[in-house]
N, C-alpha and C positions, 0 to 999 in steps of 0.2 A: 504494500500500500504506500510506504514512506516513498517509493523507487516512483511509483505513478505521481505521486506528490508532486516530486522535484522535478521531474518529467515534464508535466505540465507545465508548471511555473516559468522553466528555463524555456520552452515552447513561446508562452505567453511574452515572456520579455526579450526572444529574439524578433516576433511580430511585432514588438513596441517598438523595437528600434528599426527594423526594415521601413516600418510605416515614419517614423519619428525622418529618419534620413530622406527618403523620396517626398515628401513633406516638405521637408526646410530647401533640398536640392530643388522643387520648383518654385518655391519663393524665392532663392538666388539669382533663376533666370529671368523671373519679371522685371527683378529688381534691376538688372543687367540690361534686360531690356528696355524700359525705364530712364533709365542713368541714360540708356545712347538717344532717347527723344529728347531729353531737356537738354542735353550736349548738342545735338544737331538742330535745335529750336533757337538756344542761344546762340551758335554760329551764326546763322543769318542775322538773328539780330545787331550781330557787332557788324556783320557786311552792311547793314540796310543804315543810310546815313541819318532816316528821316525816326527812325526806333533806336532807345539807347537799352542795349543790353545793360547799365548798369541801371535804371532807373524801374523795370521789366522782370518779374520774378518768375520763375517758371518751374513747377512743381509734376510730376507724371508719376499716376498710381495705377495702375494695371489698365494702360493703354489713353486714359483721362487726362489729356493737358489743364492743370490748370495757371492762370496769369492771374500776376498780382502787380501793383506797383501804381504807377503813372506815365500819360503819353500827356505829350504837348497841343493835340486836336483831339478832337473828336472821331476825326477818319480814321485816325491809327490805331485807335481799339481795332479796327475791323479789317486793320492792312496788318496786324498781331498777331490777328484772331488767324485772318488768310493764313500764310506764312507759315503758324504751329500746325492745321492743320493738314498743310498741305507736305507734311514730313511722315517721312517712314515710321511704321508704327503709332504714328496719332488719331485714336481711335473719335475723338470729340474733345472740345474745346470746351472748358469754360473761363468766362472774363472776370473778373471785380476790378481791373483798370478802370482808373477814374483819371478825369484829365484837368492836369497841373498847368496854365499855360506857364513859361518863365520867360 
């Protein structure tokens, strides 16, 4: 009986860890994922003269742009908005850019 006991057990917590591992291994590749849309969202924005990547937040959670910060018009929420979604992996945009003029 002790022998089925342990048997089990060590069963049970080699399932914990199989599942525990392929678990956190596909939250690594969103994450990865992720990381390379806000990386290539900011890229264009330091290219584009009329958006300041420093002024421009940009946050991506399983495929979700989201923008934070401030633009100088009005238009450029929507030329932001363009731009993130118009990149690899950007599954939908959201804005709360509000506009600062300076």
């Amino acid at each position: 009986m002790r022998f089925f006991l342990t048997l089990l057990v060590g069963i049970a917590i080699g399932i914990a860890a199989v599942w525990y591992f392929n678990h956190n291994k596909n939250n690594s590749q969103f994450a990865t994922a992720d990381a390379r849309v806000t990386t290539a969202i900011k890229a264009k924005y330091v290219k584009d003269s009329d958006l300041s990547a420093w002024d421009i937040h940009v946050s991506t959670t399983d495929g979700v742009v989201t923008l934070s910060g401030t633009v100088n018009n009005p238009d450029l929420i929507g030329k932001a908005m363009e731009e993130a979604l118009d990149t690899d992996g950007a599954q939908q945009v959201i804005s709360t850019l509000q506009v600062k003029p300076k």
